[in-house]
C-alpha positions as CSV (number, residue, x, y, z in Angstrom):
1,X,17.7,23.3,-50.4
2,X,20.9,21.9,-49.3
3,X,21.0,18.2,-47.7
4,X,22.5,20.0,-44.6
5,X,19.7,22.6,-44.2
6,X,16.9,19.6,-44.7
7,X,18.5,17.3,-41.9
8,X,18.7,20.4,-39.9
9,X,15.0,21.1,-40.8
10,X,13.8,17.3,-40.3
11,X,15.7,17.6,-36.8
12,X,14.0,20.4,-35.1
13,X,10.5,18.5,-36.7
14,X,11.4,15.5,-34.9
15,X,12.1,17.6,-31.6
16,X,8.8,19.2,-31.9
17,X,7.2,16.3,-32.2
18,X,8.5,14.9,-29.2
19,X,8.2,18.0,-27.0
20,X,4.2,17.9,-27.7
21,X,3.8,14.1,-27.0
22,X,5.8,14.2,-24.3
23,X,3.9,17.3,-22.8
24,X,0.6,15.0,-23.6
25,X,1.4,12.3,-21.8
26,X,2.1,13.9,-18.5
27,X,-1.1,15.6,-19.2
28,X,-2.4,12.0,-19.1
29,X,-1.1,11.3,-15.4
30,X,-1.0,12.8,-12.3
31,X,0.2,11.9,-9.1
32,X,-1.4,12.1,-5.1
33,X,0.8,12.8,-2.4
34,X,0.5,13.7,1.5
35,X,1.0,12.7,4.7
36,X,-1.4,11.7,8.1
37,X,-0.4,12.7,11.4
38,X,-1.2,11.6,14.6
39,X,-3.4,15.3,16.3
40,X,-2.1,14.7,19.9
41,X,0.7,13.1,21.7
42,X,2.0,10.4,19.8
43,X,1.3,6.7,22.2
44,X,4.5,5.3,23.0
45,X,5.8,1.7,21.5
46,X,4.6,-1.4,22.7
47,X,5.6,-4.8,22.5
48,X,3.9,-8.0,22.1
49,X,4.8,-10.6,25.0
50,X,4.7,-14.2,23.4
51,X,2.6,-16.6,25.2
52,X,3.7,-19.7,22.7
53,X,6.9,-21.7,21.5
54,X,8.1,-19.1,24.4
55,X,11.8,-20.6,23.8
56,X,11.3,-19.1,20.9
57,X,9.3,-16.0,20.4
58,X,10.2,-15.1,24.2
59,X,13.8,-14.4,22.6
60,X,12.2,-11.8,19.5
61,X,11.4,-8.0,20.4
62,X,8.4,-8.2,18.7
63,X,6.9,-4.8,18.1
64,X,2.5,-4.4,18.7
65,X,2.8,-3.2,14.6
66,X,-1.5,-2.1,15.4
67,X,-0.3,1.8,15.6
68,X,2.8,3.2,14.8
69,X,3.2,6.8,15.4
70,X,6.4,8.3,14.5
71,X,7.8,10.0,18.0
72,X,9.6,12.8,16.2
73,X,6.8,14.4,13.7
74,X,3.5,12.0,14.7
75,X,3.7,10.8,11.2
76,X,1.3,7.7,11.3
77,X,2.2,4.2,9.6
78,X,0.1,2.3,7.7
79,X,-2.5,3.5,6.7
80,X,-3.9,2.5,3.6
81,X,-4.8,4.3,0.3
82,X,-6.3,2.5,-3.0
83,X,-8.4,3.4,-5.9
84,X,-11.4,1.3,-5.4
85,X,-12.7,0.4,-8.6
86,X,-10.2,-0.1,-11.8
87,X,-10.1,2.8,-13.8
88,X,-10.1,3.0,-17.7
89,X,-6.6,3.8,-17.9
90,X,-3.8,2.2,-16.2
91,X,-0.4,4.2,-17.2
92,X,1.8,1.8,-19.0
93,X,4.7,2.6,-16.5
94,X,3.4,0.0,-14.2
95,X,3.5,-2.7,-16.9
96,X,7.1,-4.2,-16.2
97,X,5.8,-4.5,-12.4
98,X,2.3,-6.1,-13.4
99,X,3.7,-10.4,-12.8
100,X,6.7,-9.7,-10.1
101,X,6.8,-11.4,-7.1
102,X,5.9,-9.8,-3.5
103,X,6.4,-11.9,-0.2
104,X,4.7,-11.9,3.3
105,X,7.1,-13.6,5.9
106,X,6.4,-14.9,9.1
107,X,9.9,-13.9,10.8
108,X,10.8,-13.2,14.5
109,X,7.3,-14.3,15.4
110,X,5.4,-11.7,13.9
111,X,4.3,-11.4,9.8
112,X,6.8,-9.2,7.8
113,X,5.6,-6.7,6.0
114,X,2.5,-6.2,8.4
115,X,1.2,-4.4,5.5
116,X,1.4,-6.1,1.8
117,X,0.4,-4.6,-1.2
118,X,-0.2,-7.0,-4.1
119,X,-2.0,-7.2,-7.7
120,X,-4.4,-9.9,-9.1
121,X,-1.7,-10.9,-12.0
122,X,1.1,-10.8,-9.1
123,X,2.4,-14.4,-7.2
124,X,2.7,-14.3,-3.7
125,X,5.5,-16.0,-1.8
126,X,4.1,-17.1,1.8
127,X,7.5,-17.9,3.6
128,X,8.8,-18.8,6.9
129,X,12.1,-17.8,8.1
130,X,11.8,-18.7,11.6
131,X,13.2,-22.0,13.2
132,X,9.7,-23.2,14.1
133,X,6.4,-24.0,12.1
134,X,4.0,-21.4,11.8
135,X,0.6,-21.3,9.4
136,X,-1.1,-18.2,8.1
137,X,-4.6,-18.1,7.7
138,X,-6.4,-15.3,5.4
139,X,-9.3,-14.1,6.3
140,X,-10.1,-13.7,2.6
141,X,-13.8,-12.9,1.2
142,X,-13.4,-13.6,-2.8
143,X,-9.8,-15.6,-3.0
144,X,-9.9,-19.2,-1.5
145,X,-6.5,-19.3,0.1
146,X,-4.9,-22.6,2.0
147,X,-4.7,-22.4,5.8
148,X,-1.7,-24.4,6.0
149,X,0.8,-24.8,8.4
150,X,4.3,-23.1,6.8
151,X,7.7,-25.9,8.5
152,X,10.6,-23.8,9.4
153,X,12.5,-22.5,7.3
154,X,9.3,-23.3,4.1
155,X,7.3,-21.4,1.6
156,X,4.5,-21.6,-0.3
157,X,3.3,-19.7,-3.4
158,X,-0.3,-18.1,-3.5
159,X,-2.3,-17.0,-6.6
160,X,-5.3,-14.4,-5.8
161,X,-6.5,-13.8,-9.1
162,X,-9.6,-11.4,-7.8
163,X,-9.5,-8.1,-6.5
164,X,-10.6,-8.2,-2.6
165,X,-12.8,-5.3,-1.8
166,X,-11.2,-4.8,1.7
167,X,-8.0,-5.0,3.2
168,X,-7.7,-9.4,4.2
169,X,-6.5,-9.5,7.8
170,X,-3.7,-12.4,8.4
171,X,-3.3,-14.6,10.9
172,X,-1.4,-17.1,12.6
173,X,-3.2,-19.5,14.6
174,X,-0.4,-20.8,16.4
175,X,0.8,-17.6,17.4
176,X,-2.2,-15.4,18.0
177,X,-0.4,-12.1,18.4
178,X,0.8,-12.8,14.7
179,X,-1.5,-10.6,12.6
180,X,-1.1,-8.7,9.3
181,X,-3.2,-6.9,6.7
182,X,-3.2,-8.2,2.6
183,X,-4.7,-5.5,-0.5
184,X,-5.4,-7.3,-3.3
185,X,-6.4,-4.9,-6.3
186,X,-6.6,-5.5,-10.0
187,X,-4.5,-2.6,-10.8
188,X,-1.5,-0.4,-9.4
189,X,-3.0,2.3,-7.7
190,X,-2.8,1.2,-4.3
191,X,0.0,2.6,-1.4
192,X,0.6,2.7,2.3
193,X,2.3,5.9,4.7
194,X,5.7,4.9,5.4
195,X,7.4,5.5,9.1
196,X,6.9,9.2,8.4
197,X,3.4,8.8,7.9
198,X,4.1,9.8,4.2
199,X,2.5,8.5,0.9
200,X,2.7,9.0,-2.9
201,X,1.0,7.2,-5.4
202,X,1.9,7.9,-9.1
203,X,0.5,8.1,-12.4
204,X,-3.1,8.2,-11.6
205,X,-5.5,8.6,-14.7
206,X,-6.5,12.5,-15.7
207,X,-9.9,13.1,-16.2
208,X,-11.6,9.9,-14.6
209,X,-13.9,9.9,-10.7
210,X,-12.0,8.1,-8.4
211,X,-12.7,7.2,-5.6
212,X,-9.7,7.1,-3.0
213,X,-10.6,4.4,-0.2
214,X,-8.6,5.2,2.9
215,X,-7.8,2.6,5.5
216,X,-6.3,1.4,9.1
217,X,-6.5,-1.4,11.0
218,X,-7.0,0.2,14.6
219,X,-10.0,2.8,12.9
220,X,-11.3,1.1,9.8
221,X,-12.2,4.2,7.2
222,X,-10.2,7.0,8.6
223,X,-12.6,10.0,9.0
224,X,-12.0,11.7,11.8
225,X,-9.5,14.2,10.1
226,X,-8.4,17.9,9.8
227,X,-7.3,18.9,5.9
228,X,-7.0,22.2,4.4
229,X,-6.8,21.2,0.7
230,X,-9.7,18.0,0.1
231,X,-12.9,17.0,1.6
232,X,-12.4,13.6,3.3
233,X,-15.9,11.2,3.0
234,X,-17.1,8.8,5.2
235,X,-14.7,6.1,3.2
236,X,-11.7,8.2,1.9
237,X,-11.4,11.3,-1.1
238,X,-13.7,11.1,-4.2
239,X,-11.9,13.1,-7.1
240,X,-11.0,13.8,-10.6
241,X,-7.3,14.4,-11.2
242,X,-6.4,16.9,-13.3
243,X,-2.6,17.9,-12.5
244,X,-1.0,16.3,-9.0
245,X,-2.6,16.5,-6.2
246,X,-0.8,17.5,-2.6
247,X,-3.0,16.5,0.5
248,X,-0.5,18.3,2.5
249,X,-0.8,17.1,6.4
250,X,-3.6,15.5,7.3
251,X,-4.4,15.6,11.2
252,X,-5.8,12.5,11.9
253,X,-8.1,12.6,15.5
254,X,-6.8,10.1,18.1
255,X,-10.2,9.2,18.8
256,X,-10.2,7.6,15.5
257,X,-8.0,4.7,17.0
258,X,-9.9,4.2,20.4
């Protein structure tokens, strides 16, 4: 056999090989996807009127961030999605992302994001970018966080090394208007609708029970819902990925937010 004809024969060996471990892995992972929507006539934006350091706040359109509904498609914002138990298998993709930093601002008188997603090996950076003090208090069960009051302009860096088994509301006692929602998990799998009410949370173990917690702040579990492709339960979905997984639109009752 020619040295030609062996390289060529050791080439399409090696592209073989790759083709079936490639086709494994994404056998290993799947991903969930869908999107919530508000079943009636979307309520119309609020906003908060400051009743401290009104030189201040009184200057800041500050948005009442409790329910968002998109005015154009009803899409609802945050609501909350997370895998509540670790599972066996955590998809290496989500390594590099396993010690960044997230943040949680207090800025124009209300906390930004209003929804943070963190991990147990992640830092978080408390700031304040407003041009007067502010303190954020969480309302924590496992974690024992500072309630400290945050100068302009400061920061602060808190470790939560457990997973919380709820969402842990935020405050600011100065400002009482201020609130916000922390997840704490010990692994990736946790996500939030965007301003279209849309989510997607990748790479989700094949083959394991999950059990898919869903969550907002104005209805606590959200059950009140209309879906053609899952069964909803009284805290979320309860399922065993085998290949992705569209929700499609989930119609979500207003009732659920009275």
């Amino acid at each position: 056999m020619s040295h030609r004809r062996l390289i060529h024969i050791l080439l399409i060996a090696s592209l073989s090989l790759l083709f079936v471990a490639g086709r494994t892995l994404a056998g290993e992972w799947a991903t969930i996807k869908g999107q919530f929507v508000y079943d009636g006539e979307p309520p119309k934006p609020k906003t908060v009127t400051p009743t401290k350091d009104v030189d201040f706040c009184g200057k800041q359109q500050i948005p009442d961030d409790r329910l968002i509904v998109n005015q154009e498609n009803q899409g609802i914002a945050n609501i909350i999605l997370y895998v509540n138990k670790k599972p066996g298998k955590i998809s290496p993709n989500y390594a590099a992302s396993g010690n960044q930093e997230v943040t949680i601002d207090n800025m124009a008188c209300r906390f930004e994001p209003h929804i943070q997603l963190m991990r147990t090996s992640q830092s978080l950076i408390v700031g304040n970018k407003d041009a007067i003090g502010h303190n954020t208090n969480f309302s924590a069960i496992v974690n024992a966080l500072p309630n400290q009051i945050i100068p302009a302009l400061g920061q602060y860096v808190a470790h939560l090394p457990e997973p919380e088994p709820r969402p842990v509301k935020v405050d600011c006692n100065i400002h009482p208007w201020m609130t916000a929602y922390l997840v704490v998990k010990d692994h990736p799998y946790i996500a939030k609708t965007d301003a279209d009410g849309k989510f997607e949370m990748k790479d989700l173990p094949c083959g394991e029970k999950l059990d898919l917690r869903i969550w907002h702040e104005s209805s606590g579990w959200v059950r009140k819902v209309i879906s053609d492709n899952v069964k909803f339960g009284r805290k979320g979905i309860k399922l065993t990925m085998q290949s992705d997984v569209d929700l499609g639109t989930v119609k979500v009752d207003p009732k659920s937010f009275d």
